[in-house]
Every structure is written in C-alpha cells, then in structure tokens.
N, C-alpha and C positions, 0 to 999 in steps of 0.2 A: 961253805954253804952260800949258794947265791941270797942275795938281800931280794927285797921283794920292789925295789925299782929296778934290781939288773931284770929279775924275770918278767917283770911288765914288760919293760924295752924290748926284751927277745921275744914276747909273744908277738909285738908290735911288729916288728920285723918278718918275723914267721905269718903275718896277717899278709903284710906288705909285699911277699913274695908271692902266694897262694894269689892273692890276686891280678898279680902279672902276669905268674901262669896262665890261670883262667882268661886274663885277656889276647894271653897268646894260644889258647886253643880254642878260642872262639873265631880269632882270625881266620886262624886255620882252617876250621870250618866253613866260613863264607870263601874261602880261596877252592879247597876243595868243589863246594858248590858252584863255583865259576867254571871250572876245570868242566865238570860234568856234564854243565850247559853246552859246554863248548864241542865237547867229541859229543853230543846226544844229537847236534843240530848239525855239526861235520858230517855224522852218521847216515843223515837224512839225502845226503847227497853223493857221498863217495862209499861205500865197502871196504875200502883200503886200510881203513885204520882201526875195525871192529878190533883185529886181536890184541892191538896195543890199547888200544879204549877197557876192554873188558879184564885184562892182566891189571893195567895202572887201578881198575874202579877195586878188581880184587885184592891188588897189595894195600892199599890204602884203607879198605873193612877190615880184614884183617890184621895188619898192625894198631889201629884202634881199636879193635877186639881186644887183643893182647894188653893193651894196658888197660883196660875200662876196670876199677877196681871191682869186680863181683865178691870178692870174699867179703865187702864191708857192708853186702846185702845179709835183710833179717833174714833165717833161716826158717825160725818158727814164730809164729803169734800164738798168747793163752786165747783159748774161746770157752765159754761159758755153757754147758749142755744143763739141759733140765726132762727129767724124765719121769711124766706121770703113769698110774697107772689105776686102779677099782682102791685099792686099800692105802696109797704112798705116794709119796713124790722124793725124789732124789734129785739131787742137783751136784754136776762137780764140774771141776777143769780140765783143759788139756790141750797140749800142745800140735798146733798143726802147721803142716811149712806155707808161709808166704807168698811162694813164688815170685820174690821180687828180685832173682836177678836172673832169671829166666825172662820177664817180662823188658827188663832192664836191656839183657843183651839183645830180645827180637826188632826193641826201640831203635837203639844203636845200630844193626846190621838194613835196617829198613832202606836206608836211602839207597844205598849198595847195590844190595840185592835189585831195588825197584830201577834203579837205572840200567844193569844190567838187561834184567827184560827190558827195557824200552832199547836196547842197543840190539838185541838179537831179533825184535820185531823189526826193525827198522831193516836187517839185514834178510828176513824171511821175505818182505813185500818189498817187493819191485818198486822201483821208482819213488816219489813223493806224494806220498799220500795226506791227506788233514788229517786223517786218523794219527797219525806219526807224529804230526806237528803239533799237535794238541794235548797228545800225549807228554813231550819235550816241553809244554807250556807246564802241562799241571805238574809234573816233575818240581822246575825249576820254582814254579812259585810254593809249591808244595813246602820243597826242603829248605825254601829260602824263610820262611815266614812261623812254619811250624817247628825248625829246629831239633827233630827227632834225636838225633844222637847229643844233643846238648842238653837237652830233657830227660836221656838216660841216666846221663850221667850226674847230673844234680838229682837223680831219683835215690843214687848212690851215694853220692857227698852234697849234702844241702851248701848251697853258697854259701858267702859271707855275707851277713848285710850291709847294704851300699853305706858307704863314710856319709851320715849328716854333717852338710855343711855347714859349718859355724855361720851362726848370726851376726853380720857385722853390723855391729851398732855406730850409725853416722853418728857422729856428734859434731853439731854445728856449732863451733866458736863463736859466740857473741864476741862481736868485736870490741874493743877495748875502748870505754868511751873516753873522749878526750874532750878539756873544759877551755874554756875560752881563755880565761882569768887565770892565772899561777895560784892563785889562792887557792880558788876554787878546785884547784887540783890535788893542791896539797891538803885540802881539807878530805879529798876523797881516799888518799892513798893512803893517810894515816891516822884522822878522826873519826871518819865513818866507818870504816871498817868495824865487823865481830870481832867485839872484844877490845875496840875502842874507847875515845872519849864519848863520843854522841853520834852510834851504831844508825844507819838508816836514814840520814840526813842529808842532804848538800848545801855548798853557802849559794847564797845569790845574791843579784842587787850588791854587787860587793863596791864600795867607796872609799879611795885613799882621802883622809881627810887632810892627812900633816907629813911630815918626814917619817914618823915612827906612828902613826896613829890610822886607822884604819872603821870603817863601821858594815857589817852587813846583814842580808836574815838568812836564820836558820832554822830551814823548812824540811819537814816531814817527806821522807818520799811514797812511803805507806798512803794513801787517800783516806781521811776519816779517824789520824792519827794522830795523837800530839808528838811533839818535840821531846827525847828524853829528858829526865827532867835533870838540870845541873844546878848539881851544887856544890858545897865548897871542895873535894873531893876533886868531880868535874875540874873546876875552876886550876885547882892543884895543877892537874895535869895539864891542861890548857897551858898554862903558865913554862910547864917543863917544855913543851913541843915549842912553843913560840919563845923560849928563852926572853920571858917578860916577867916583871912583876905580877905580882895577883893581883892588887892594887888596880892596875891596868886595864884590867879583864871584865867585863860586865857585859851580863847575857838578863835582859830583860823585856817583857811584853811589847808588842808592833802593838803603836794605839790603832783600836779599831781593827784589829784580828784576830782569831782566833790562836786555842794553841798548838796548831799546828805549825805554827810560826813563832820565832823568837828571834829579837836584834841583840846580833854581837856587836857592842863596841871596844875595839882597840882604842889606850891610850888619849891622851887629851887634843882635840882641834886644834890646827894651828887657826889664825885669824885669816890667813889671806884663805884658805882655803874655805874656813866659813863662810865668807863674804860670797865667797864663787856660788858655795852650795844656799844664801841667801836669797840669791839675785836668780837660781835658776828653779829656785820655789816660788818665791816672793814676789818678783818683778818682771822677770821676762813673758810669764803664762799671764799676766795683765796689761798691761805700760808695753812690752816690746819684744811678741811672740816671736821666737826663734834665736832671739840674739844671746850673746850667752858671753862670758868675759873669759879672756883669752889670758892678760897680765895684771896686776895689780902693783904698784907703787908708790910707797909710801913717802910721803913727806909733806912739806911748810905750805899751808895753801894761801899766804897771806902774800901779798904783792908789795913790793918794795916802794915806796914814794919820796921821789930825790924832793930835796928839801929846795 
C-alpha cells in the first residue's frame, strides 16, 4: 500500500505533466494558427497551393477532432419542472441532455472549417480583392486572441490552477554591530544577551584605571528604562565571566543620573593611573585646557647639596 507521501509525490507529478501537455498544445495551437495565416494570405495571390492549404487545414481539424475527449462531456443535467393547474400543483425532476460536447466539438472544428471558406473564397474571386484581405485579417486575429479550440477543450477538462508563487520573504540582515573597545564587546556577546547577566545593556565610557582594574557605565538600551537590577547573584556571575574576585566587582549609582545608568567598577586604582584620571578632571579643564599627562615618575624630589 502506497503511504500517503508516495501518492502526494505522484499526484504532483501527474500535475507536473498535465501541464506540460497543456503547454505543449497550446503551442501547438499558435503554430497552427500561424501556418493558416500563412496559406490564407499565399491564397490571396497564387491558386496553386488551395489543395495543399485545404487537405493540411483538414488533416489537422481532424486529428484534433479525434483526440478532443468528448466522452468526459455531461450528458444530462437534473431540471426542476413545476406544474400548476385549478385544484394542484405538482413539482418533480428530470433528466435532460446538456449538449455539451456537441457545443464543445462545433468550438473546436470552427477555426477549420472558417479558414477553409476563406481559402475557397479567395480561390472563387479573381484577383485581390479587400474583401479577401479582411477576411484573412479577421480570421487571424479571430483565432489568435479568442482561442476557440483551446476553449473547447478546457469546456471538457477544466485546467489546473496556475502554481501560486511562493512569497519570498526578504530578510534584511541587520549587520552585525561591532564596538570600538574589546570590552565593550565582550560585554555584548556574553552579558547582554537573553538570558544573560544584564540582558539589554551596553558598557560605555569604558576606563582602564590599573593593570587588573577597570571602571565604566552601564546603560540601558531600552529609552525610559532602568538598568537590570544586580545583585549578589548578578555580581556571582560577573565574577565567573571575568574570572575575578566578587570582592572586585561593584556596580553602583552614576552621581547625578538617573537609573538608567549604573557605574561598573573593576578592581582597585592603581595611583599613577589615578593621578592621570586626576589631572584630566581636575586640572587640565581649568589651569591647562587640552593638555593631558602622557608619563608619570616616581621618585626623590629633594636635590642633593655638596657640602
């Protein structure tokens, strides 16, 4: 017993053929229709080729005759009689034939037939007449655009409907944003994230203070949001990621902000670095805009006095 994916497949298939067919008898049909242009308008000028024109337009009705399926026309349709009279009314059904492959085949034999007479007018009246040419116009655009025998025959086998074409849905890659700072990146790939330490944040303002010690804020990307809130928990895990002590670790209020902002501090200041981050709060933005300390060194500031 076939499963019920083998016989989807095979319907598919059997879909997928039917309409090849059908695209190859439609060809067909415009080739034909060319052909009949061609000896109706030859016709117009030469006699010579009427009995090949008129054999080829009959083998060709013909043979489409032959296969046009007419047995898979209705035969009969129910209709509904109703019959009054002084005392009664009766109503019943019954069956009456269609005529739909009778209508079917006159469809189908039309172009044929109608080219023929335009072939045997043309060979009745002398010379070229407009009556001729007009004729071989309405013909051609006739069978070209109304389709008579291709209209017979979906009268008989309704097509397939056309394949809806999948919706292709663009999706546009947001590019992958990249951070200035190493921190600031590893703060994105592995804190912020769902289902991280502090989901929906990025660092900023980030400042090496020492060898091992660091400070920066940690700001809300949501507008009108606070900072999740950490605690010891938080802090834990913080600890895991950055392979530091807890000890180390302190996330507390930006004075003078809101909480949508919180300052992370790493580890303890060294001094020279303090000094730096001193001088470029404290002294340069007053005493010596712009300038800023490059080295710091330490030692004896006292000056030696030879005796």
């Amino acid at each position: 017993m076939l499963s019920p994916d083998r016989v989807e497949r095979m319907r598919a298939q059997l879909d997928v053929a039917r309409r090849r067919l059908d695209t190859t008898r439609s060809y067909t049909g415009r080739i034909t229709t060319v052909a009949g242009t061609a000896a109706a308008t030859a016709g117009l000028f030469t006699p010579e080729l009427l009995g090949e024109s008129l054999l080829a337009t009959a083998a060709a009705t013909g043979a489409g005759l032959l296969v046009l399926p007419l047995y898979k026309a209705k035969k009969t349709k129910t209709v509904r009689e109703t019959h009054q009279d002084h005392n009664s009314m009766a109503s019943w059904t019954r069956e009456v034939p269609t005529h739909q492959a009778r209508t079917a085949a006159t469809m189908y034999v039309a172009p044929g037939v109608s080219l023929m007479v335009v072939l045997l007018a043309e060979r009745l009246v002398s010379g070229v007449h407009w009556g001729e040419a007009l004729a071989v116009a309405l013909w051609s655009a006739g069978t070209w655009w109304l389709r008579p025998a291709r209209a017979a025959r979906h009268m008989l086998v309704p097509p397939l409907p056309p394949i809806e074409k999948a919706t292709e849905l663009v999706v546009q890659e947001e590019p992958e944003q990249t951070y200035d700072h190493p921190a600031a990146q590893w703060w994105a790939e592995l804190v912020a994230v769902d289902g991280g330490v502090v989901p929906g944040t990025v660092l900023e303002s980030i400042e090496r203070t020492g060898e091992r010690s660091m400070r920066a804020v940690i700001r809300s990307v949501i507008p009108g949001h606070p900072v999740p809130s950490i605690r010891d928990a938080e802090i834990s895990r913080l600890s895991a990621l950055m392979d530091l002590p807890e000890a180390d670790i302190k996330v507390t209020p930006v004075p003078g902000r809101g909480s949508s902002v919180r300052l992370l501090t790493v580890g303890t200041a060294d001094e020279a670095l303090s000094a730096q981050n001193f001088w470029a709060t404290r002294i340069a933005p007053l005493a010596m805009p712009g300038a800023q300390i490059t080295a710091i060194n330490f030692g004896s500031m006292t000056k030696e006095v030879d005796a």
